[in-house]
C-alpha positions in Angstrom: 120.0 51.6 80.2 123.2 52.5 82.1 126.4 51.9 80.1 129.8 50.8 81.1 131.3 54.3 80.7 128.8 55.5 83.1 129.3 53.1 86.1 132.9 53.0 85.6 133.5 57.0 85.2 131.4 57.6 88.4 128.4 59.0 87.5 125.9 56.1 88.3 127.3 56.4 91.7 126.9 60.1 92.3 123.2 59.8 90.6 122.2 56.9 93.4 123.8 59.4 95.8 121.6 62.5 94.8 118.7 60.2 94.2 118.9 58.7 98.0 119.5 62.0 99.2 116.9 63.8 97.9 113.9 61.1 98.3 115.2 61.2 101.9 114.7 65.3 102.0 111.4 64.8 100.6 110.2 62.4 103.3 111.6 64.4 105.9 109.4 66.9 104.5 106.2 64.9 104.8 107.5 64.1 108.8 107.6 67.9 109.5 104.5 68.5 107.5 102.2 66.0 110.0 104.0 68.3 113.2 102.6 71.4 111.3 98.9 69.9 111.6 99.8 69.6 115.2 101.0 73.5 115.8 104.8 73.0 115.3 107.8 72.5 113.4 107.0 75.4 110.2 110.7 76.5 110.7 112.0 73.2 110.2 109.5 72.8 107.4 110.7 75.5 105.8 114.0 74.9 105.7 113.5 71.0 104.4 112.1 73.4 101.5 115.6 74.5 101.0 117.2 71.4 101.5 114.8 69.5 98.9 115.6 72.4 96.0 119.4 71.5 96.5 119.3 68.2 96.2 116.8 68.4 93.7 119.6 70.5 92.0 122.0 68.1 92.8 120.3 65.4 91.3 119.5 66.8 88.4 122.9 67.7 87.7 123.9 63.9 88.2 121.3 62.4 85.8 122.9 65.1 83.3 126.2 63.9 83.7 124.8 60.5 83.6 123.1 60.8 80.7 125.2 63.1 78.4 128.9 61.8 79.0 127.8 58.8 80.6 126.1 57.8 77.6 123.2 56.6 79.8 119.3 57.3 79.8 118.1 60.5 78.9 114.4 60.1 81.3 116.3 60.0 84.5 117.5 64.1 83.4 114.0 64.6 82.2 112.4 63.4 85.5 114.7 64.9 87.5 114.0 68.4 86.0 110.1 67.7 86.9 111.1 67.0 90.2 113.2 69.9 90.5 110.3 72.1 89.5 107.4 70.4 90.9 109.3 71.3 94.1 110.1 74.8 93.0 105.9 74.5 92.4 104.8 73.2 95.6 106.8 75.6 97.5 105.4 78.5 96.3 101.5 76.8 96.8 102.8 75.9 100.2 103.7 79.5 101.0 100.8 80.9 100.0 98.3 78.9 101.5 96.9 76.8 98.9 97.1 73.2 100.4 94.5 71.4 98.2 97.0 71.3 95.8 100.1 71.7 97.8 99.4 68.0 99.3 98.5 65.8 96.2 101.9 67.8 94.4 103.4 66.6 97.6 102.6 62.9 97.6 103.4 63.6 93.4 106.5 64.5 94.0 107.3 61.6 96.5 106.1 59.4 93.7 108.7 60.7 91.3 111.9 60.8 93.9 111.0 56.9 94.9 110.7 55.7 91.4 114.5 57.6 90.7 115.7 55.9 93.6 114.3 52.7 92.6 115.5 52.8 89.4 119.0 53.7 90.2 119.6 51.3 92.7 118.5 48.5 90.5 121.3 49.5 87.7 
C-alpha cells in the first residue's frame, strides 16, 4: 500500500530511486565477481562492496521515510534492513574466504533488491 501523502511528499520517488540504484550496485557486483573467476577485477570488486552498503543505506533510509511519514508499508523498511545486513553479511564471508556461502547470500540478496525494485515501480 503507498498512500497519497507518500507519492505526493516525495518519498515514493526517492524509494524507486535507492531501490534502482542499489539492485543496480548489486548486479554490478555479480559482473565483477565472474572477472574474479578469471584473475581480475578484486579492486573493483571491492569497492562495489562499498558502493552496495551505501545504497543499501540509502535505501533503507527511503523506505523509512516512506513508511513512517509517508504513511506507507512498513515490509519495504523491514526488507530493506535485511538487505542492508545480508550485505554487511556477505561482505565479511567474502573477505574471508568462505564462498560456499558467500555466493547463494549473493544470488539472496539479488532476490531481495529485485523484488524492492519490482515492487516500487509498480506503485
Amino acid at each position: 500500500m503507498v498512500t497519497q501523502v507518500a507519492k505526493a511528499s516525495g518519498y515514493l520517488t526517492a524509494f524507486k530511486i535507492a531501490a534502482t540504484l542499489n539492485t543496480l550496485a548489486v548486479l554490478a557486483q555479480a559482473v565483477t565477481a565472474g572477472q574474479l573467476m578469471s584473475g581480475g577485477g578484486a579492486g573493483v570488486h571491492g569497492m562495489g562492496a562499498l558502493a552496495v552498503h551505501l545504497l543499501g543505506l540509502a535505501q533503507l533510509v527511503a523506505a523509512v521515510l516512506l513508511w513512517r511519514p509517508g504513511r506507507g508499508a512498513a515490509w519495504p523498511a523491514l526488507v530493506s534492513l535485511a538487505v542492508l545486513l545480508l550485505g554487511f553479511v556477505q561482505s565479511m564471508l567474502g573477505g574471508s574466504g568462505a564462498m560456499a556461502a558467500h555466493v547463494p547470500l549473493a544470488m539472496g540478496l539479488f532476490g531481495l533488491s529485485v523484488w524492492l525494485l519490482v515492487w516500487a515501480w509498480r506503485r
